[in-house]
VEXSEKE-761336 format. One record per residue (C-alpha): x, y, z; residue in one letter. Coordinates in steps of 0.05 Angstrom, whole numbers, padded with zeros to 5 digits, always signed. Layout:
BEGIN
XYZa...
END
This chain:
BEGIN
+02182+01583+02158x+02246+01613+02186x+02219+01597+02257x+02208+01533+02237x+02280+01518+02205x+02317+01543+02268x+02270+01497+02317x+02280+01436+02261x+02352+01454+02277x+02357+01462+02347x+02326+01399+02356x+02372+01362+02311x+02427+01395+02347x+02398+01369+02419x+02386+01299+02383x+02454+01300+02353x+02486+01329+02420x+02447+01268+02463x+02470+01218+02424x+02539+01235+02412x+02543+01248+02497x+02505+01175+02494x+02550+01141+02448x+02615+01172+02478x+02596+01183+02552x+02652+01125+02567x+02708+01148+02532x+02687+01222+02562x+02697+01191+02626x+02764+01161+02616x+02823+01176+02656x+02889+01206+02622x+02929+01141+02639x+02907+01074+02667x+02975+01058+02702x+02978+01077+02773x+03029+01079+02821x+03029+01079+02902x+03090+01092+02921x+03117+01079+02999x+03054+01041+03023x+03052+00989+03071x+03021+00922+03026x+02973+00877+03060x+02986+00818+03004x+02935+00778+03035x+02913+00767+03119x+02979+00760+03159x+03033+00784+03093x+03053+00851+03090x+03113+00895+03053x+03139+00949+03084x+03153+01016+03042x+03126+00975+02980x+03099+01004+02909x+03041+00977+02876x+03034+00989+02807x+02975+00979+02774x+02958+00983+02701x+02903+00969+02648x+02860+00940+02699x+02911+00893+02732x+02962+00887+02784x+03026+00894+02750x+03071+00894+02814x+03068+00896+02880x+03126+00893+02929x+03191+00929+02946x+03247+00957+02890x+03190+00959+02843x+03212+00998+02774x+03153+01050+02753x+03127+01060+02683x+03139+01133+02658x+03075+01140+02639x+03048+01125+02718x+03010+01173+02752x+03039+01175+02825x+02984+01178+02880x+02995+01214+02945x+02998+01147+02986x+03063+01156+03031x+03059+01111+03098x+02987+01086+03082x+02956+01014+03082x+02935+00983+03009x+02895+00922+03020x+02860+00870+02962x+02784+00902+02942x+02730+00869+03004x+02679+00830+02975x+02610+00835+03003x+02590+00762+03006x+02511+00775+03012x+02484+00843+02995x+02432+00872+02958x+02477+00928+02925x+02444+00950+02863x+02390+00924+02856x+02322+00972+02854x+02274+00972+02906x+02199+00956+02890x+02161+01024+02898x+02099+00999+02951x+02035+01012+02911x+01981+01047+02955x+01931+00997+02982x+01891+00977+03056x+01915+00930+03095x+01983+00914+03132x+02060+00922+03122x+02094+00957+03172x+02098+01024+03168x+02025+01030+03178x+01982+01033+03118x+02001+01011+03050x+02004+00938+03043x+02035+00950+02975x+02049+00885+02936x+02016+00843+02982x+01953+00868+02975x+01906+00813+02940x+01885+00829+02870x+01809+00823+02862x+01794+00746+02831x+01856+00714+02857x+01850+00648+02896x+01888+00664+02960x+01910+00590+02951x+01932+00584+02888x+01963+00653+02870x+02005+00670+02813x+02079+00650+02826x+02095+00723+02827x+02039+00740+02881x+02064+00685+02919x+02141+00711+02925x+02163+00645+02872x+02210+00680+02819x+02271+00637+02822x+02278+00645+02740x+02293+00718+02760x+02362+00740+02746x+02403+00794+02793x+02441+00808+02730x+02369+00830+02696x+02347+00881+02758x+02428+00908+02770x+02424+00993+02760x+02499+01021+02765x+02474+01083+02786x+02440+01054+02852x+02465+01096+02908x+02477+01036+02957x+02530+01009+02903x+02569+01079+02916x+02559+01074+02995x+02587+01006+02999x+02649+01026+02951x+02661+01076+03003x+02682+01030+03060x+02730+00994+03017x+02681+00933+02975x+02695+00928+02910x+02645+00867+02890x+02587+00845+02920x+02537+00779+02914x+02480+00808+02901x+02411+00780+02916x+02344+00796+02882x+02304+00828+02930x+02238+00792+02941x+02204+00742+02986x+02204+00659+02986x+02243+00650+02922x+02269+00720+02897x+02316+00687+02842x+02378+00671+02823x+02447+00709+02857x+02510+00746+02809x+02582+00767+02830x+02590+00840+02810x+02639+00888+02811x+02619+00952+02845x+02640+01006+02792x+02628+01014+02715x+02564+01035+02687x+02533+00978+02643x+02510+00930+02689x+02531+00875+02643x+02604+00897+02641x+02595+00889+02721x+02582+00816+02727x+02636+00769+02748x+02590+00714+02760x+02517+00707+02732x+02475+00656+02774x+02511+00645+02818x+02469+00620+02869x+02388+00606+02882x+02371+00650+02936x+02316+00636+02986x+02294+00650+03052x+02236+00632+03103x+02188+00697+03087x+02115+00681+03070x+02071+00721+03016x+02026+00779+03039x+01954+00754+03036x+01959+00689+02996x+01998+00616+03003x+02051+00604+03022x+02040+00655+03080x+02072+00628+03138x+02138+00602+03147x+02111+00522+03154x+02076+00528+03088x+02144+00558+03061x+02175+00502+03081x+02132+00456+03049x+02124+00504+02983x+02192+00490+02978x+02189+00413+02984x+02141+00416+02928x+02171+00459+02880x+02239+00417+02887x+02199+00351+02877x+02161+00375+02822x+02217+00402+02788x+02250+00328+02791x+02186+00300+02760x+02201+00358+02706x+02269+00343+02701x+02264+00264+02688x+02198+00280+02646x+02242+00327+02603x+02295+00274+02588x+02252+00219+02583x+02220+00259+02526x+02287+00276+02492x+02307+00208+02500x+02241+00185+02461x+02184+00225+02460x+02133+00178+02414x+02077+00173+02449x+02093+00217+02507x+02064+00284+02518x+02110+00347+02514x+02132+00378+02567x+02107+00438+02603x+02161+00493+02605x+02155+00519+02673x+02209+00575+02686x+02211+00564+02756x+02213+00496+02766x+02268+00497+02711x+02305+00547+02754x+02312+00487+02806x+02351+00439+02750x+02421+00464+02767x+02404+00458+02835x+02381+00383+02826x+02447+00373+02783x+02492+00404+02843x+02523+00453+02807x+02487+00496+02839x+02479+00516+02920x+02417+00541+02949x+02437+00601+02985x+02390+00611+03050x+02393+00675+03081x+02372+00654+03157x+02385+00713+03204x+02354+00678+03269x+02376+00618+03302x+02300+00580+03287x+02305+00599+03214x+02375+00567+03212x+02350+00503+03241x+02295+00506+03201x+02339+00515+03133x+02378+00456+03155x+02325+00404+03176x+02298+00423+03101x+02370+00407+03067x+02380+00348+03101x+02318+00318+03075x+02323+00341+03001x+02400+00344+03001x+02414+00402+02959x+02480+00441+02962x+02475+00492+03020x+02499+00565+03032x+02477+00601+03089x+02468+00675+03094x+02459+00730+03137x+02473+00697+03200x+02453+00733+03263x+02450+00682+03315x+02484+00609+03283x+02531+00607+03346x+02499+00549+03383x+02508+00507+03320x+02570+00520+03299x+02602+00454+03326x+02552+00431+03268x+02558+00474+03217x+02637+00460+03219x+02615+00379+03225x+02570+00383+03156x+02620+00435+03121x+02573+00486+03109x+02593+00552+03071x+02562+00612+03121x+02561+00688+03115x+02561+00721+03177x+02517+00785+03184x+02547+00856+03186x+02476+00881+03224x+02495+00879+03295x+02445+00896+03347x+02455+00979+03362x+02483+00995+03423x+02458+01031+03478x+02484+01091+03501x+02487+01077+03571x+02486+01145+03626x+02547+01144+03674x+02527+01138+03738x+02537+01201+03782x+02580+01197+03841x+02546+01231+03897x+02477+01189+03881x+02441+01167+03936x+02383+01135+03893x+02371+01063+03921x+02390+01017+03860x+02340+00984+03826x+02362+00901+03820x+02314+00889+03764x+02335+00946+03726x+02410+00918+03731x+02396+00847+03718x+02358+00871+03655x+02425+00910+03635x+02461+00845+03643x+02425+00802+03608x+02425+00857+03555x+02498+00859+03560x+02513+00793+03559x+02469+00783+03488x+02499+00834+03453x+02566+00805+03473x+02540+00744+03439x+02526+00775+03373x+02598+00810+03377x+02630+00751+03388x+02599+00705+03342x+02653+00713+03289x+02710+00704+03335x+02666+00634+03353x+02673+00613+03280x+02739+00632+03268x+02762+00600+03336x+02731+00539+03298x+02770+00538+03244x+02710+00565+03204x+02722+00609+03138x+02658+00658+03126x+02646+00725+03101x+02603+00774+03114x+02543+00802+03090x+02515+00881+03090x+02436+00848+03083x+02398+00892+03132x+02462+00928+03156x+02468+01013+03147x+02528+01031+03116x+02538+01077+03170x+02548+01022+03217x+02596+00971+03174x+02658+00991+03201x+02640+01008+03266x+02604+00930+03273x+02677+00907+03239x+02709+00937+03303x+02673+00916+03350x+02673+00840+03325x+02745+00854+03329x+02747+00879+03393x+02711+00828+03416x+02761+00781+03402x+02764+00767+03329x+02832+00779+03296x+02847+00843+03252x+02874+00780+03205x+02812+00740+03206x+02773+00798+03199x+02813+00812+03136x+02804+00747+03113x+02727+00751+03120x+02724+00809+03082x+02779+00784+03021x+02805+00714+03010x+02746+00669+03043x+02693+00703+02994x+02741+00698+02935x+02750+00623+02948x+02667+00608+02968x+02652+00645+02894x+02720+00616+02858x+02751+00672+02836x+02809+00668+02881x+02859+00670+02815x+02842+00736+02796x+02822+00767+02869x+02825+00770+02937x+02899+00781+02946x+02951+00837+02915x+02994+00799+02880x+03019+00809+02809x+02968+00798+02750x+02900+00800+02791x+02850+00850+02782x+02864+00920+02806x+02808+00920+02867x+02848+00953+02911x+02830+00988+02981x+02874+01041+03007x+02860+01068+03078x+02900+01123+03116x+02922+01073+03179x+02899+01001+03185x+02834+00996+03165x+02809+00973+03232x+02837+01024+03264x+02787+01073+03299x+02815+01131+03263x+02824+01102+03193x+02798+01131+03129x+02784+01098+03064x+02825+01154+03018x+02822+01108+02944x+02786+01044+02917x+02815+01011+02852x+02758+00972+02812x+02782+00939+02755x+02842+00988+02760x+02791+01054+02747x+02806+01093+02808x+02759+01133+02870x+02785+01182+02909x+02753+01199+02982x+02768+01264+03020x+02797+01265+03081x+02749+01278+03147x+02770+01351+03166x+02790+01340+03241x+02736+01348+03300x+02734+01421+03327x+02772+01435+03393x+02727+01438+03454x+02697+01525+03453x+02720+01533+03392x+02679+01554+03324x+02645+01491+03301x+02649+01446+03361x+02594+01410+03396x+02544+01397+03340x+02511+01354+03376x+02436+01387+03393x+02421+01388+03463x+02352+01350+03480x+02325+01411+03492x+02340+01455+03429x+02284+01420+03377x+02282+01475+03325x+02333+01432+03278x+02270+01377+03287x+02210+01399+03277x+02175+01402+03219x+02154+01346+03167x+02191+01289+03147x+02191+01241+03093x+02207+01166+03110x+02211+01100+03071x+02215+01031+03111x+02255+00981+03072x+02210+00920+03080x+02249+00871+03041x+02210+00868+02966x+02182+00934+02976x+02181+01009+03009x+02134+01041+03053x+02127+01117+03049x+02095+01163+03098x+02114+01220+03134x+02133+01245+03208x+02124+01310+03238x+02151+01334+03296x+02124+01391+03343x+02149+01418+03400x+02099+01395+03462x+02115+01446+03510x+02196+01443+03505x+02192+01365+03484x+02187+01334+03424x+02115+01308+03406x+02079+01302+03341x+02053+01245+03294x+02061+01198+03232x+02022+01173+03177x+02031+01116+03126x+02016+01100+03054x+01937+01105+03072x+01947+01177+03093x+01908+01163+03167x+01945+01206+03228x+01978+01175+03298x+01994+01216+03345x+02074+01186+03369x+02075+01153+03427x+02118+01159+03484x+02171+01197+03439x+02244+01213+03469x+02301+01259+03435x+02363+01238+03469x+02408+01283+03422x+02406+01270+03348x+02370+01197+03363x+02294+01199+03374x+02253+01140+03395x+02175+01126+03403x+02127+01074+03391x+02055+01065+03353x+02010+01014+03333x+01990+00982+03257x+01937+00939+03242x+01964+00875+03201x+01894+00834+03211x+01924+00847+03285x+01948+00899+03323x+02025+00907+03313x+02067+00945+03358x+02117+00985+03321x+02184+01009+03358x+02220+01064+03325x+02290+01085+03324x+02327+01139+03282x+02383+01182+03286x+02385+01250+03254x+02440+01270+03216x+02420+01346+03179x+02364+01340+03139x+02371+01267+03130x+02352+01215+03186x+02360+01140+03192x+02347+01077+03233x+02302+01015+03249x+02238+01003+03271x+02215+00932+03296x+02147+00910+03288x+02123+00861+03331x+02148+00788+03319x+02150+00810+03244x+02215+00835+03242x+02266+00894+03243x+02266+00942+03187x+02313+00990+03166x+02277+01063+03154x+02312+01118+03118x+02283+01195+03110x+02287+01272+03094x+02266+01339+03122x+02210+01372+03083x+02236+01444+03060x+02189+01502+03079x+02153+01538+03038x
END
């Protein structure tokens, strides 16, 4: 019996422990004071203002000055600021921060990665014709603000670089659902959202297995849905005009979804990365005439003459093409030079000096856009940000992109965008400029709670302890071994693993996806900490997959391309041995 008392009352004293931590985890979590003060700070108000040797002062969650000969409250805690750069919180103007990916259940058949075909793999019984609206990628009733998890890492990673909101998209296929402003700290996702519903999102990807499967009968999916829901619509009010004698309306979620859209108080928001998917989006608007956004924009430079013509809210794509590390040529060479080889590196050249310059192109235009992290690595954000800048767009445009266009395309441009007294505390805070090469994000402000980054410990001298950590091509012990990957396919993951062996002093070794079979990797290359190598799927066709990930420790990341499909990013982890 005695046994039995003191496990009745350590388990009332766990129970009671949980649920005070539960009920009080916020207020555990609060800081001393909520009034801040950065003293002797150079303040970016907003692209092309500054204040030198300025004080910001923030407090309950608000800008309560900002500018020179600023008085601060006694009960301010001073932050270790002196000579740096405090800049209005970015705003990610298409991203997916947040928000969950599907796990890929395990399955035959084709998604890259080789194996699993996850969600798209047909349930027994279903008409590949007619599917479910859920099979068939048609879940614009879906809400971002129902899917949001504030402990998602990518919400973290992106708060990092300086973003402190984000549109977020549900992730998903034709019609994924409905778009929300959030900010990017806090940890109840409804104490997050600026704006719910922001916009419908959709884009030109086809279902896995059923209709619509291709991008044509997307296309036309989408002309019915919108007609249909304007049948729905004027049945609807017809009925609540007078319903005797009429019968009562279906309610169908998703053609409902399409009302506000119909009423214009709503954009679509398209996210078109290629240049045929944006000419596709906009042949489709121009004969249904619904409001327009257009996201993710990879290649829209041809058609920006029109896009400024038709006023068109864009959002330029932070996933620049990855540049190639190119071997100096050595001096004393007598190799003959091969013409094709260098007329191959031009053209290469002169396309990725395309997709650099296409937001100097816009702004040149007189275009305001922001920018969007869809498909991007966090790892490359900043470093895409400086080369757009380098080639040729403005450190102030830039700015602009990242701060007062996005505020003004989601109206919120009264309580962000800009430091200025009484708007929201998102504040960035970066050691130099923040497009400077050697700049680091130190502290983000959102909603006045404050993060604070370490500093990068400075890069060891040449010889001495520490320096060179680069692994040499031909040192593969840090490699080899298993790893476990997940390719980010949009509305799912594919898992598999990689191993790597050492092939007589080169790397070698083989992969397998969600169905477990073995391929041997083909025509791999370790070029420091950035391996490469190729395979094959079968999708109902053979797919050639191109890999492409750079190790970093135990972690590695990257892309692999299949085929015409697309470019996906792919993320993994060292096995530990036994």
């Amino acid at each position: 019996m005695k046994g039995l008392s003191l496990t009745f009352t350590a388990m009332l004293c766990i129970w009671c422990l949980s649920t005070g931590l539960a009920q009080s985890s916020e207020e555990a979590l609060k800081p001393i004071t909520r009034t801040y003060a950065l003293k002797n700070v150079t303040i970016v108000t907003k692209p092309g203002q500054t204040i030198q040797n300025g004080t910001v002062i923030v407090k309950d969650g608000l800008i309560h000055s900002a500018g020179q000969n600023v008085s601060i409250p006694a009960d301010a805690k001073i932050i270790p600021a002196d000579s740096m750069f405090v800049y209005a919180g970015f705003i990610d103007a298409l991203s997916n921060a947040g928000i969950p990916r599907p796990e890929v259940r395990p399955a035959t058949g084709g998604g890259p990665g080789g194996g699993g075909g996850g969600q798209g793999q047909r349930p027994t019984g279903i008409n590949p014709g007619a599917p479910p609206n859920d099979l068939a990628g048609i879940q614009p009733e879906q809400s971002a603000r129902e899917l949001i998890k504030p402990t998602e890492k990518s919400i973290e990673d992106l708060r990092k670089l300086g973003f402190t909101n984000a549109h977020v998209a549900p992730i998903g296929r034709m019609l994924p659902g409905s778009s929300a402003l959030i900010s990017l700290g806090g940890s109840v996702a409804d104490n997050m959202i600026v704006k719910d519903n922001f916009a419908m999102i959709s884009q030109l990807v086809g279902a896995q297995g059923v209709y619509p499967q291709t991008v044509i009968a997307v296309m036309s999916k989408f002309r019915e849905l919108y007609k249909q829901a304007e049948q729905a619509k004027a049945h609807e009010k017809m009925y609540a005009d007078n319903p005797a004698g009429m019968a009562r309306p279906d309610g169908d979620r998703s053609l409902q979804a399409f009302y506000p859209v119909l009423d214009k108080k709503r954009s679509v928001c398209f996210v078109a990365p290629d240049l045929k998917s944006v000419y596709r989006v906009l042949a489709l608007q121009q004969e249904l005439k619904f409001p327009l956004i257009l996201g993710g924009l990879r290649q829209a430079w041809p058609l920006v003459d029109q896009l400024k013509a038709q006023n068109i809210p864009v959002i330029l794509s932070l996933d620049l093409p990855k540049m190639e590390k190119k071997e100096p040529a050595k001096k004393d060479s007598t190799a003959a030079k091969d013409l094709e080889l260098e007329r191959l590196e031009k053209r290469r050249a002169d396309e990725m000096k395309l997709y650099e310059t296409q937001a100097a192109t816009f702004a040149g235009k007189g275009i305001n856009f922001g920018f969007s992290s869809l498909n991007a690595k966090t790892a490359d954000i900043r470093e895409a940000m400086r080369r757009m800048v380098k080639a040729g767009l403005k450190e102030d445009q830039a700015l602009a992109a990242l701060t007062t266009a996005p505020a003004a395309m989601f109206g919120v441009s009264q309580t962000m965008g800009t430091v200025e007294k009484g708007k929201i505390a998102n504040l960035v805070v970066s050691k130099k400029s923040y497009f400077d090469e050697k700049s680091e994000v130190r502290y983000v402000f959102v909603d006045g709670t404050m993060y604070e980054y370490e500093a990068t410990a400075p890069a060891a001298r040449p010889g001495a302890p520490g320096a060179g950590r680069g692994v040499a091509p031909a040192d593969l012990s840090k490699f080899l071994g298993k790893w476990n990957y997940a390719i980010d396919a949009g509305d799912q993951m594919f898992k598999g693993t990689i191993t790597l062996t050492d092939d007589g002093g080169k790397i070698g070794g083989s992969w397998t996806g969600a169905d477990g079979q073995s391929q041997s990797l083909s025509s791999p290359v370790l070029k420091g900490n950035d391996l490469t190598f190729n395979s094959t799927v079968n999708m109902g066709q053979e797919v050639a997959l191109d890999f492409n990930i750079t190790f970093d420790g135990t972690k590695f990341s990257g892309k692999v391309k299949a085929g015409d499909f697309g470019v996906f990013p792919i993320e993994g982890s060292k096995e530990p041995r036994d």
